[in-house]
DOROFI-885817 format. One record per residue (C-alpha): residue in one letter; residue number from 1; x, y, z. Coordinates in Angstrom, 2 decimals. Example, Ala and Ser with C-alpha at 12.3 -4.5 7.8 and 13.67 -1.06 7.14 Angstrom:
residues 2
[A; 1; [12.30; -4.50; 7.80]] [S; 2; [13.67; -1.06; 7.14]] 
***
This chain:
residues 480
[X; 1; [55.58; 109.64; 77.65]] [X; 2; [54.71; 112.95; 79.64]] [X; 3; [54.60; 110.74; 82.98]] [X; 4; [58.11; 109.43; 82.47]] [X; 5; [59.23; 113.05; 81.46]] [X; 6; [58.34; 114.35; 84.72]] [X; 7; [59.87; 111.46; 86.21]] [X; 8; [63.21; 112.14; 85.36]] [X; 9; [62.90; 115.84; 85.94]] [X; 10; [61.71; 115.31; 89.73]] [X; 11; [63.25; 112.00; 90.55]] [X; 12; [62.00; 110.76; 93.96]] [X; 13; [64.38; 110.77; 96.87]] [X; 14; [64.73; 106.36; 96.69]] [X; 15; [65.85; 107.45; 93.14]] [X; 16; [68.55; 109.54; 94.56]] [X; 17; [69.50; 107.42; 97.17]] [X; 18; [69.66; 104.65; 94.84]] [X; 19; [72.00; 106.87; 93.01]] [X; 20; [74.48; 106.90; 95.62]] [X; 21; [74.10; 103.37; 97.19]] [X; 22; [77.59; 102.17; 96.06]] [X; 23; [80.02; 104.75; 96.72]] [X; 24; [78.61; 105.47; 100.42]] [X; 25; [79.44; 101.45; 101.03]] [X; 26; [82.87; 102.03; 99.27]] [X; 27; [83.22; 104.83; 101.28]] [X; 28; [81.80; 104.40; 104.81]] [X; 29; [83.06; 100.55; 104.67]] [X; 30; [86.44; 100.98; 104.28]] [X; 31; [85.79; 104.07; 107.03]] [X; 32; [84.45; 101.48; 109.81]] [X; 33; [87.55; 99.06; 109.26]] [X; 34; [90.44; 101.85; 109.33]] [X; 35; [88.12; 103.07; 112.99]] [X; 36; [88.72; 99.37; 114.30]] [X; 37; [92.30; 99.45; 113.13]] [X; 38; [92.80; 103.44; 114.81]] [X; 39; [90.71; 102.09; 118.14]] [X; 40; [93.70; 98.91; 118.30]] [X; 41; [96.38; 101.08; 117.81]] [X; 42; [95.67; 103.94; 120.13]] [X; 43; [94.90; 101.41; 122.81]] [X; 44; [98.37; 100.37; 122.38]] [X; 45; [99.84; 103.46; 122.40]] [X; 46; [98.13; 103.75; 126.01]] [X; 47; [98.71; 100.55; 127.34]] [X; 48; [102.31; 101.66; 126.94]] [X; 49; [102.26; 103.88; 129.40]] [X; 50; [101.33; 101.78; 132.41]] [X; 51; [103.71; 98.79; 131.22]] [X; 52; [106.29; 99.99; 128.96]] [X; 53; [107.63; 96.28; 128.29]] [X; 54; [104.14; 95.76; 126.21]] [X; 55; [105.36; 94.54; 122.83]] [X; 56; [108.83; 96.44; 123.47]] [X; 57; [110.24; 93.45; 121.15]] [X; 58; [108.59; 94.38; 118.08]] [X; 59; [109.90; 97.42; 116.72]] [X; 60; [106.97; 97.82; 114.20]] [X; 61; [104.84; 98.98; 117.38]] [X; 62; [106.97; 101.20; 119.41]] [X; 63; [105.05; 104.68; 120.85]] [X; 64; [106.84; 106.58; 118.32]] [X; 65; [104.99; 104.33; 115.73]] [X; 66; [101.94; 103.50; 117.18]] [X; 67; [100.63; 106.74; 118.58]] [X; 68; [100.93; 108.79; 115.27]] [X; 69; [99.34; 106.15; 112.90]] [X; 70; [96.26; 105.95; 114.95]] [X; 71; [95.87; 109.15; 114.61]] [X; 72; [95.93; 109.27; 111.25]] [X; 73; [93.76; 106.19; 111.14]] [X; 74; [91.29; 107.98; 112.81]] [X; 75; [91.39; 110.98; 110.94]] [X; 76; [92.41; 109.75; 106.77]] [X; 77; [90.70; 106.39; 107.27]] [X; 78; [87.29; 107.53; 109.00]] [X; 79; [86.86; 111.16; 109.22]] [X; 80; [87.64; 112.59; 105.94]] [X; 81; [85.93; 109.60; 104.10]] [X; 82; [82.86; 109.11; 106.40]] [X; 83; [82.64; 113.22; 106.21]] [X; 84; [82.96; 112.97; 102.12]] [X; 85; [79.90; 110.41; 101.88]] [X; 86; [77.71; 112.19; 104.16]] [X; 87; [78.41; 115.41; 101.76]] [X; 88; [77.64; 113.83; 98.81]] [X; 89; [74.34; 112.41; 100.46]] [X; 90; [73.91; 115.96; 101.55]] [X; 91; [74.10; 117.34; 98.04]] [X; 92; [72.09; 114.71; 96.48]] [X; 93; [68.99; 115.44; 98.56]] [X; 94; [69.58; 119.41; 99.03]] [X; 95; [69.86; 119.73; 94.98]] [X; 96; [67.31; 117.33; 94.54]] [X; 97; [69.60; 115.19; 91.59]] [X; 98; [71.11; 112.10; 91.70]] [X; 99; [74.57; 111.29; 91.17]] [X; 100; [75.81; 110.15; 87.68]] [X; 101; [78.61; 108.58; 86.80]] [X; 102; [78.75; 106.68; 90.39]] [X; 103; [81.49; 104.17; 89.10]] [X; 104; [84.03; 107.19; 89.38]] [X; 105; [83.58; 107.98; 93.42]] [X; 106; [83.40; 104.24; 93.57]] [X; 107; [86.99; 104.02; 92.64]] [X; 108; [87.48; 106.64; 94.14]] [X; 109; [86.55; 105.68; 97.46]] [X; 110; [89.08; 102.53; 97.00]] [X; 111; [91.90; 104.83; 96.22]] [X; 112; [91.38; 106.84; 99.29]] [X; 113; [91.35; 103.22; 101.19]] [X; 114; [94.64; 102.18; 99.36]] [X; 115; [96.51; 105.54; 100.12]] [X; 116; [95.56; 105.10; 103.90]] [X; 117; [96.85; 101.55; 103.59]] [X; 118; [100.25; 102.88; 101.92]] [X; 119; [100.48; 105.69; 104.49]] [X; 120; [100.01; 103.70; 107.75]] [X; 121; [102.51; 100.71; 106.79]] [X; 122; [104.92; 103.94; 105.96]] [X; 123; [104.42; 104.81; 109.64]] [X; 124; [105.31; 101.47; 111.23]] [X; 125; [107.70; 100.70; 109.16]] [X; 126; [109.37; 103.75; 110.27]] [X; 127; [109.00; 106.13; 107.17]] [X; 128; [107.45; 109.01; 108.17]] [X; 129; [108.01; 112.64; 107.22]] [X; 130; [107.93; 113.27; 110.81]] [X; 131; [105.38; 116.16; 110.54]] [X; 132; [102.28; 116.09; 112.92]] [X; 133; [98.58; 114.98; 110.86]] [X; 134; [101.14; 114.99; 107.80]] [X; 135; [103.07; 111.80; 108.34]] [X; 136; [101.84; 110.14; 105.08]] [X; 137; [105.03; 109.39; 102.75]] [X; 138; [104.78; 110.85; 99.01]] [X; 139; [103.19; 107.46; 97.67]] [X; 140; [100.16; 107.66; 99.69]] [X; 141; [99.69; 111.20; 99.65]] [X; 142; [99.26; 111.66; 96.05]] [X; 143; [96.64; 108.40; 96.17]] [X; 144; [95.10; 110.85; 98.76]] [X; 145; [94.98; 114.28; 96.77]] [X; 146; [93.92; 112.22; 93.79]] [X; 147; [90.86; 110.01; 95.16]] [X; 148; [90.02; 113.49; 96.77]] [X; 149; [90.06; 115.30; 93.95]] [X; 150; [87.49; 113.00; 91.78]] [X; 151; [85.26; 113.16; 94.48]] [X; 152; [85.33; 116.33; 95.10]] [X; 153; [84.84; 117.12; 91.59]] [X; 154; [81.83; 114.49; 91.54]] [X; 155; [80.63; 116.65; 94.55]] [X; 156; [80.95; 119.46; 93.09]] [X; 157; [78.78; 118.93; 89.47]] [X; 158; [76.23; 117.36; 91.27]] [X; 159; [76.06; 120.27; 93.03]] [X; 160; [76.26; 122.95; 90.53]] [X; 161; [73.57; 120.38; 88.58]] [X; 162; [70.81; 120.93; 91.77]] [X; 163; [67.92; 121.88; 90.67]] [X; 164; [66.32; 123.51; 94.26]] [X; 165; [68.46; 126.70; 93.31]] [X; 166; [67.99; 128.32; 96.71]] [X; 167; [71.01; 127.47; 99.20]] [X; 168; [70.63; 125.99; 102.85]] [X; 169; [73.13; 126.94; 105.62]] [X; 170; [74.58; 123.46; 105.26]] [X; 171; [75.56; 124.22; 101.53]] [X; 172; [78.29; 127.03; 102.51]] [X; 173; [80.36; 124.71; 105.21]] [X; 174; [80.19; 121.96; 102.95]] [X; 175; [80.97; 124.09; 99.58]] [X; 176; [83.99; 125.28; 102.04]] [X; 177; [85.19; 122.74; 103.37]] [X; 178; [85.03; 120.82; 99.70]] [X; 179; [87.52; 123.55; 98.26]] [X; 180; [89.43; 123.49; 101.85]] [X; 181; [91.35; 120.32; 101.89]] [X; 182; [93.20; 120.01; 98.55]] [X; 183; [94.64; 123.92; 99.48]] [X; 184; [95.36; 123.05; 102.82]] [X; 185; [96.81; 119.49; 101.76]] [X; 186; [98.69; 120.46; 98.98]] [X; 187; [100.30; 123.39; 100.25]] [X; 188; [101.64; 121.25; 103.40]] [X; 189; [102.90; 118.42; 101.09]] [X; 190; [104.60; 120.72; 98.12]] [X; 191; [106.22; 123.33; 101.31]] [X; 192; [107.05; 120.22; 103.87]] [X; 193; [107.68; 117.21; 101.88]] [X; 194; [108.20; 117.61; 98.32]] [X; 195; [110.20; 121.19; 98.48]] [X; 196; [110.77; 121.47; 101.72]] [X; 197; [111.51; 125.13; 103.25]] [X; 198; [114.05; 125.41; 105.92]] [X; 199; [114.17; 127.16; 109.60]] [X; 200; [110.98; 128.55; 111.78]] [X; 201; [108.73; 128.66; 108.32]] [X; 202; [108.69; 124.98; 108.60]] [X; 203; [107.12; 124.97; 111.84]] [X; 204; [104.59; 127.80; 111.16]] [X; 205; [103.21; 125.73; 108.59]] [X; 206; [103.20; 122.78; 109.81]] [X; 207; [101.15; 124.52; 112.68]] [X; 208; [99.11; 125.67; 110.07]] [X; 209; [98.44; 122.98; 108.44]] [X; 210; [97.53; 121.22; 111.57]] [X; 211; [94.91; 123.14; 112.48]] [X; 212; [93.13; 124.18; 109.56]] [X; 213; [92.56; 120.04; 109.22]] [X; 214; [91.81; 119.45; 112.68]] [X; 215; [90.00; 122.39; 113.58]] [X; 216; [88.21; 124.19; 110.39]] [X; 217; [88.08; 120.83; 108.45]] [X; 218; [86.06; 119.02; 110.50]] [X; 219; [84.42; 122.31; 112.15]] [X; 220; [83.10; 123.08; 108.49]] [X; 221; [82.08; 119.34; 107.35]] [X; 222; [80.26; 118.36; 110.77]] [X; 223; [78.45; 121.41; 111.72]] [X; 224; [76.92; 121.64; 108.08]] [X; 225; [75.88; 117.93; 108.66]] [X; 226; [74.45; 118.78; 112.11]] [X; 227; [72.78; 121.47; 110.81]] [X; 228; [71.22; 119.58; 108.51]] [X; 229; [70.36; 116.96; 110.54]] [X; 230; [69.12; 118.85; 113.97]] [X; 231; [65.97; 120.21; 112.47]] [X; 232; [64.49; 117.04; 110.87]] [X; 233; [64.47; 115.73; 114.39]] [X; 234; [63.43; 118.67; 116.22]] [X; 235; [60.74; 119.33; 114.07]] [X; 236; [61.50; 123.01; 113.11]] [X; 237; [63.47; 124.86; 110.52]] [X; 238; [67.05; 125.84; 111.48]] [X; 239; [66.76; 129.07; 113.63]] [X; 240; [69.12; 131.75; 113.27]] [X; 241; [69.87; 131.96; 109.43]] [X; 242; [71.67; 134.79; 109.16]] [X; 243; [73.53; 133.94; 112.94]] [X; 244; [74.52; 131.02; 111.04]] [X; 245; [76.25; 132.96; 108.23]] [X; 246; [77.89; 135.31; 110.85]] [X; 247; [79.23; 132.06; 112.35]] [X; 248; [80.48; 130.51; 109.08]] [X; 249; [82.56; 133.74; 107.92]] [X; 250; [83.92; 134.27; 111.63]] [X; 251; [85.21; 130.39; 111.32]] [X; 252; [86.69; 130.76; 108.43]] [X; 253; [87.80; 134.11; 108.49]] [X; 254; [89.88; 133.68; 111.87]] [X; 255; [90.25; 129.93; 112.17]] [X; 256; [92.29; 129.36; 109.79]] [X; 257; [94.80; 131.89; 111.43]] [X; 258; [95.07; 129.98; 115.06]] [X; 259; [96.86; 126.78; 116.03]] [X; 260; [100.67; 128.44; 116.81]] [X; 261; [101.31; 127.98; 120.17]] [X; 262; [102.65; 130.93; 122.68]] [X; 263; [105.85; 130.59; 123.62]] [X; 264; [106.99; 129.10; 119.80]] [X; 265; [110.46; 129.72; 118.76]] [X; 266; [108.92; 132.44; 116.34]] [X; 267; [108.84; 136.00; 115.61]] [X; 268; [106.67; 137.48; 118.45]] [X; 269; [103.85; 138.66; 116.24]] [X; 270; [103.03; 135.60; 115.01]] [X; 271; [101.63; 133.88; 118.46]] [X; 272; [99.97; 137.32; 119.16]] [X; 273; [97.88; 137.01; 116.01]] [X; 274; [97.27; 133.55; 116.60]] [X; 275; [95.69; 133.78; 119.94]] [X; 276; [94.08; 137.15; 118.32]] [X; 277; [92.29; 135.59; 115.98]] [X; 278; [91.17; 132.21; 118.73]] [X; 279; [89.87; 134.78; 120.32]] [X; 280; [87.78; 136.04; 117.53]] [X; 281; [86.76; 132.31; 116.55]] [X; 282; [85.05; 132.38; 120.39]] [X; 283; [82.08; 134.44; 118.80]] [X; 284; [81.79; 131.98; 115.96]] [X; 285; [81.42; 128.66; 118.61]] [X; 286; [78.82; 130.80; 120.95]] [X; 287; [76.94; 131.69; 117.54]] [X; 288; [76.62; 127.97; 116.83]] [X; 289; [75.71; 127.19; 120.32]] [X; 290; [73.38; 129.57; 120.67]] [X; 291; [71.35; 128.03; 116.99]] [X; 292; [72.10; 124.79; 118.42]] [X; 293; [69.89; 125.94; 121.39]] [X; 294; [67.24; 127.87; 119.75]] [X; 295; [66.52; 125.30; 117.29]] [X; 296; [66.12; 122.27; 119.90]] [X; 297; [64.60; 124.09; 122.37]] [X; 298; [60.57; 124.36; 121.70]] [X; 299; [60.93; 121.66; 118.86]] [X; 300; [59.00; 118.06; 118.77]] [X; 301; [60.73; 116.12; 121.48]] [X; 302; [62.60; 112.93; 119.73]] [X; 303; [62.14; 109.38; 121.73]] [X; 304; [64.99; 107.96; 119.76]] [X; 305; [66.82; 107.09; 122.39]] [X; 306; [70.39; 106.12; 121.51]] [X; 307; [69.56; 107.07; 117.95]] [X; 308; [70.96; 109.20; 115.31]] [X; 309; [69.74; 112.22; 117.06]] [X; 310; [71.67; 111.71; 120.32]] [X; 311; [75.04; 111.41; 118.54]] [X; 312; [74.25; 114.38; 116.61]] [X; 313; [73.25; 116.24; 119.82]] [X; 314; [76.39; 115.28; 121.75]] [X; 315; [79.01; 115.82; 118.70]] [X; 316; [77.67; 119.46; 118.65]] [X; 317; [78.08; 119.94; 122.12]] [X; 318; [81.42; 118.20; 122.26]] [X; 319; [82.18; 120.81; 119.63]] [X; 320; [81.69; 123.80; 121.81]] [X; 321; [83.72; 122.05; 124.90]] [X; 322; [86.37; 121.36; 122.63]] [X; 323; [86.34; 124.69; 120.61]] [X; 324; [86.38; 126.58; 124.18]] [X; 325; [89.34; 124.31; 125.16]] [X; 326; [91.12; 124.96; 122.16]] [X; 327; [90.44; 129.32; 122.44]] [X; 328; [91.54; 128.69; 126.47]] [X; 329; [94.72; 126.92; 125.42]] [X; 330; [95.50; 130.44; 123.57]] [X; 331; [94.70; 132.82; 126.67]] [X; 332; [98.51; 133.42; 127.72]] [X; 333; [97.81; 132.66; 131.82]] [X; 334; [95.90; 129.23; 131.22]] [X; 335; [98.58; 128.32; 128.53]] [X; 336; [101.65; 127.83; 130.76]] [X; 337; [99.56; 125.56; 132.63]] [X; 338; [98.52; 123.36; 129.46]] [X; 339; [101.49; 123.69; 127.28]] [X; 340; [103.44; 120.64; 126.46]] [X; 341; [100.98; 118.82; 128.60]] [X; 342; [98.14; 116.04; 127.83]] [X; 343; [95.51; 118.71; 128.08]] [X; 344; [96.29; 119.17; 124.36]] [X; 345; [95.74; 116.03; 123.09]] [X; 346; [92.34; 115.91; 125.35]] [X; 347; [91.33; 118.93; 122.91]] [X; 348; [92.34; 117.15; 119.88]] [X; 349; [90.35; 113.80; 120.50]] [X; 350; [87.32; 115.52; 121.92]] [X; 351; [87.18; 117.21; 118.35]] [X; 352; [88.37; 114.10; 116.10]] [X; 353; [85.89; 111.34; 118.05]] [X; 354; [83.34; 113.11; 120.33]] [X; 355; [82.58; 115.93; 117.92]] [X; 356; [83.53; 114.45; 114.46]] [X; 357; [83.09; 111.21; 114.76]] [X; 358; [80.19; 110.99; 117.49]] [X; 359; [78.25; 113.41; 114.34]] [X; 360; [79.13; 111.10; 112.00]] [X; 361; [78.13; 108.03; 113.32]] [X; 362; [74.92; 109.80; 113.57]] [X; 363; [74.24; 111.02; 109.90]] [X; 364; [75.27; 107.09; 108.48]] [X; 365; [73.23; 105.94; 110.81]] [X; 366; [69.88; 107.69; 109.36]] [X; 367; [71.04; 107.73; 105.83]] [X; 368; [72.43; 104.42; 104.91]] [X; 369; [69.38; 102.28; 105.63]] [X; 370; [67.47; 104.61; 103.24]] [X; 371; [70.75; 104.66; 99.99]] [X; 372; [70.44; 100.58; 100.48]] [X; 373; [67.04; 99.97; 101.04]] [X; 374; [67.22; 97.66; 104.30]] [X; 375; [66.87; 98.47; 107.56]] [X; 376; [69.88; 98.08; 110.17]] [X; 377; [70.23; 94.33; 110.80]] [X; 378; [71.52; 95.24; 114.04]] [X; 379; [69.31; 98.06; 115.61]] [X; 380; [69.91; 97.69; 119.61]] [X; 381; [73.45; 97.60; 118.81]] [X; 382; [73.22; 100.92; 117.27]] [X; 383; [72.17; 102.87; 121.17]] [X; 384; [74.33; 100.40; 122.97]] [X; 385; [76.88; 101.63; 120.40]] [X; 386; [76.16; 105.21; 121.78]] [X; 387; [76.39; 104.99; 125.17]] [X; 388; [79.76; 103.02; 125.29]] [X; 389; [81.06; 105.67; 122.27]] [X; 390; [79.82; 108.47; 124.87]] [X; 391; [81.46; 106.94; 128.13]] [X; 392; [84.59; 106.05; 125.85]] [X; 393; [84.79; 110.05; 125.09]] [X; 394; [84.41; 110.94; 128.77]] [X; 395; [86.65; 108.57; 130.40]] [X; 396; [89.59; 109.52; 127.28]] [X; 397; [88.78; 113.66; 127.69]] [X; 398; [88.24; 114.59; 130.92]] [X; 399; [91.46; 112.55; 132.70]] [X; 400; [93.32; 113.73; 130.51]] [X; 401; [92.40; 117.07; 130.40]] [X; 402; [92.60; 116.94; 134.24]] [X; 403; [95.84; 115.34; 134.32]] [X; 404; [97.05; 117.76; 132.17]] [X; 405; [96.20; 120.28; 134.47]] [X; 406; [98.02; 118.49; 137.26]] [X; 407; [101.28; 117.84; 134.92]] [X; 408; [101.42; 121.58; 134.32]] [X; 409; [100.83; 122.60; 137.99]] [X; 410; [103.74; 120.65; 138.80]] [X; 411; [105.93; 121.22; 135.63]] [X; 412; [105.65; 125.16; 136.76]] [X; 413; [106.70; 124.26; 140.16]] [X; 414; [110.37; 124.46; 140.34]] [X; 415; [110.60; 122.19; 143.54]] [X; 416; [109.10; 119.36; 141.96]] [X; 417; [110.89; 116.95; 139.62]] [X; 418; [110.38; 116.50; 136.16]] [X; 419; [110.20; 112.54; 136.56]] [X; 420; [107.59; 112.97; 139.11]] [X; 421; [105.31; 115.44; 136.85]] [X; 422; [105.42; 112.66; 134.43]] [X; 423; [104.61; 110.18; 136.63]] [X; 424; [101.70; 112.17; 138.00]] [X; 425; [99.91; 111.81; 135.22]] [X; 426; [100.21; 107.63; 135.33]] [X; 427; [96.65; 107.96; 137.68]] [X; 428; [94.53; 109.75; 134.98]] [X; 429; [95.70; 107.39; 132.26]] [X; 430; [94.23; 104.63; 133.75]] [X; 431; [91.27; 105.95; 133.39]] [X; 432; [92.12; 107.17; 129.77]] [X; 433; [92.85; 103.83; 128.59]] [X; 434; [89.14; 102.16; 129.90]] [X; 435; [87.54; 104.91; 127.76]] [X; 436; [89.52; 103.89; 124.44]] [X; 437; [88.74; 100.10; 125.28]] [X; 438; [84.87; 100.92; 125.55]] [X; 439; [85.18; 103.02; 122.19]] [X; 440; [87.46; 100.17; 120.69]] [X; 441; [84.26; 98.23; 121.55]] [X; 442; [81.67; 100.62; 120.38]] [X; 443; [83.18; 101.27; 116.91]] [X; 444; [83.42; 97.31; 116.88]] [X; 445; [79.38; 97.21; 116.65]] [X; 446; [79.15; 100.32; 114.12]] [X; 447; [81.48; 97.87; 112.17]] [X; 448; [79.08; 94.85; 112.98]] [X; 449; [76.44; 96.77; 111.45]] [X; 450; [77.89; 98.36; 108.22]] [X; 451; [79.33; 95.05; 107.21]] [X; 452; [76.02; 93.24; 108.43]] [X; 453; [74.14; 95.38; 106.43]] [X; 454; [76.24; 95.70; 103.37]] [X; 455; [75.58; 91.68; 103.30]] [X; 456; [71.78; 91.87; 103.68]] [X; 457; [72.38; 93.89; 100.22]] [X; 458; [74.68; 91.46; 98.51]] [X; 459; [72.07; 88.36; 99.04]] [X; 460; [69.58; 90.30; 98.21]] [X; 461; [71.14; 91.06; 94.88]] [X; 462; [72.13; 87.44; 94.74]] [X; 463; [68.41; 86.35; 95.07]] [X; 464; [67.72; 88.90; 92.59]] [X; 465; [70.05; 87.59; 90.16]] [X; 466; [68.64; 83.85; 90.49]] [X; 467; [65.27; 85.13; 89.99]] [X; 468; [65.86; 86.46; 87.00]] [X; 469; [67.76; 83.37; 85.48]] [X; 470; [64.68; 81.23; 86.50]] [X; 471; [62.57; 83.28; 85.41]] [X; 472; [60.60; 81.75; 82.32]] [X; 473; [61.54; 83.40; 79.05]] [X; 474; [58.73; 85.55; 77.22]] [X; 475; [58.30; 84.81; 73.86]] [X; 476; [56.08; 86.47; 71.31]] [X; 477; [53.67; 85.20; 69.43]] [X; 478; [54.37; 85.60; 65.57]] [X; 479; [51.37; 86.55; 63.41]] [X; 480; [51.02; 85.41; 59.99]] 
***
């Protein structure tokens, strides 16, 4: 009796992991299919520009269409969900306590699937709000808030129920970003679709909202991952503790104050305190950098080649390219260069796929084997996965970052044409569109193996399940 006591006050880590085996494959399964689908469309959406007769007779898949719902297939159907599973992983083993109740982020995690399903038919059907990261109709926003909300709150008493008391660095980005979204979300919805204000307020927010998703969101959720995940492989605890909690209150502090653009059709002040505050967030990326740094340098050196370490390593340092992009776009000389240009949308997917995403794929790949119990069915696919994901993210950023450049050189130039600043850019998009169809291929294989091992675990609970109907019944021997 006093062995199973102490059993259930210090489960063991399979015991937690067990815990939280089947709403990580709710979750992270429906997050590899909506990356496929986001991968297709976006590839469209480029192909588009080279031959604009491509599909021109279905109106369901239009540039208008196509462009906005990969987006938000990339961000609602992978980022936010594969981010929420590696936070309640996170949890679990920081707190030391399995999850109860898992049937409830099961659900859930289907939910969350169903609103994305709602919200991109909405946009290719043609009814969207129209608002940038926000085009989600009313149905499949409230399926959003509400599958958010239970697992958030599921998040939230298994951490308040952790019984290691004393707080890691990871704990206050994820604690943040947890509380983050539904304000963010439901503010934007209520002030933008439900009520909607009128004149420049509408923009403001909508700027707003845009990048406190894009920017803190994701900054909060994948550098508490990463800085989880950077010292198991280097070897050494995280250095820099209280850098790290200069960093997090500088983010949040000033991040969530950026994202309206100079030149806006807004009271003067606002722009200036916008680019103010980007310019503040600049000590927050160089803090991270410089933990990132410290911690790697002098640590064990990994040999996983094309393993979960390298996509954690190059999402960090895609987030400090694409952070320092995002400050420069604020700097008033470099901004009438980029403005209105594709250098902005180079920023954006640098953060969504090689920061986000690239961290992401690296955290599932080291938990999931251990929450099912199998190893990856498909390990080589896993580091080819990586370097095609990596040379996706460079041939998509820097063209278009560089064209960008170009298109605003020539837009500023009064003696050249607008149609031939447009069509200046048709050289770098070529090269744009081979990186999306090598990450359309790489996120094909993380697919292969979340569905390949999600299977290994159904026939092995099938085989389970025949065992025990074969088994011989026990029966006991009556005594007189």
């Amino acid at each position: 009796m006093i062995v199973n006591e102490t059993n259930k006050a210090n489960p063991t880590a399979s015991e937690v992991d067990a815990s939280l085996r089947v709403p990580l494959l709710a979750l992270f399964g429906g997050a590899a299919v909506w990356l496929v689908v986001g991968s297709v469309l976006a590839l469209i959406a480029s192909i588009k520009f080279h031959a604009p007769d491509f599909l021109a007779d279905c109106p369901l898949l239009t540039y208008g269409r196509v462009q906005p719902a990969a987006d938000d297939a990339l961000l609602y159907g992978f980022c936010i969900p594969a981010g929420l599973g590696v936070m309640l992983w996170l949890f679990a083993h920081l707190g030391q306590v399995p999850l109860r109740g898992a049937i409830v982020p099961a659900v859930a995690a289907n939910l969350w699937h169903l609103g994305v399903f709602i919200g991109l038919a909405a946009i290719l059907l043609g009814d969207s709000t129209g608002f940038a990261w926000l085009e989600f109709p009313r149905a499949g926003s409230v399926l959003l808030f509400f599958a958010y909300l239970l697992l958030a709150l599921w998040a939230t008493m298994n951490f308040a129920g952790r019984r290691e008391r004393a707080l890691y660095p990871s704990h206050w980005f994820l604690v943040a970003a947890l509380f983050w979204f539904p304000w963010i979300y439901s503010t934007a919805n209520l002030l933008l679709v439900a009520w909607p204000v009128r004149g420049v307020v509408q923009a403001v927010i909508g700027w707003w909202f845009a990048d406190n998703l894009v920017f803190v969101w994701l900054a909060l959720v994948g550098i508490g991952a990463a800085f989880y995940f950077l010292p198991k492989y280097a070897g050494r605890p995280l250095q820099g503790y209280y850098l790290a909690l200069y960093a997090f209150w500088l983010l949040i502090l000033f991040g969530s104050w950026c994202g309206i653009p100079l030149g806006a059709p807004v009271p003067a002040w606002l722009p200036s305190i916008s680019s103010f505050a980007a310019m503040m967030t600049l000590v927050s990326v160089l803090s991270v950098g410089v933990i990132m740094c410290k911690t790697l340098c002098g640590g064990k050196k990994c040999a996983t080649l094309g393993g979960p370490y390298c996509f954690i390593r190059f999402g960090l340092g895609s987030f400090l390219i694409s952070a320092l992009m995002f400050i420069a776009m604020a700097c008033p000389k470099f901004n009438l260069l980029t403005q209105s240009t594709w250098f902005g949308p180079a920023q954006t997917q640098l953060q969504l796929y090689g920061f986000f995403a690239m961290t992401m794929f690296g955290a599932i790949y080291h938990l999931l084997p251990r929450v099912v119990g199998f190893e990856w069915p498909f390990p080589r696919l896993a580091r080819l996965q990586f370097w095609l994901s990596m040379a996706g993210v460079v041939l998509l950023v820097v063209p278009l970052a560089v064209g960008g450049v170009v298109q605003g050189i020539k837009l500023n130039n009064p003696g050249v044409a607008f149609l031939d600043a447009a069509q200046a850019t048709l050289f770098w998009f070529r090269f744009s569109t081979t990186g999306l169809l090598l990450m359309l291929v790489g996120n094909l294989l993380f697919a292969l193996n979340i569905f390949g091992l999600t299977t290994v675990w159904k026939f092995a609970l099938v085989k389970k399940a025949i065992a025990m109907v074969k088994a011989p019944l026990e029966i006991a021997e009556v005594k007189a």
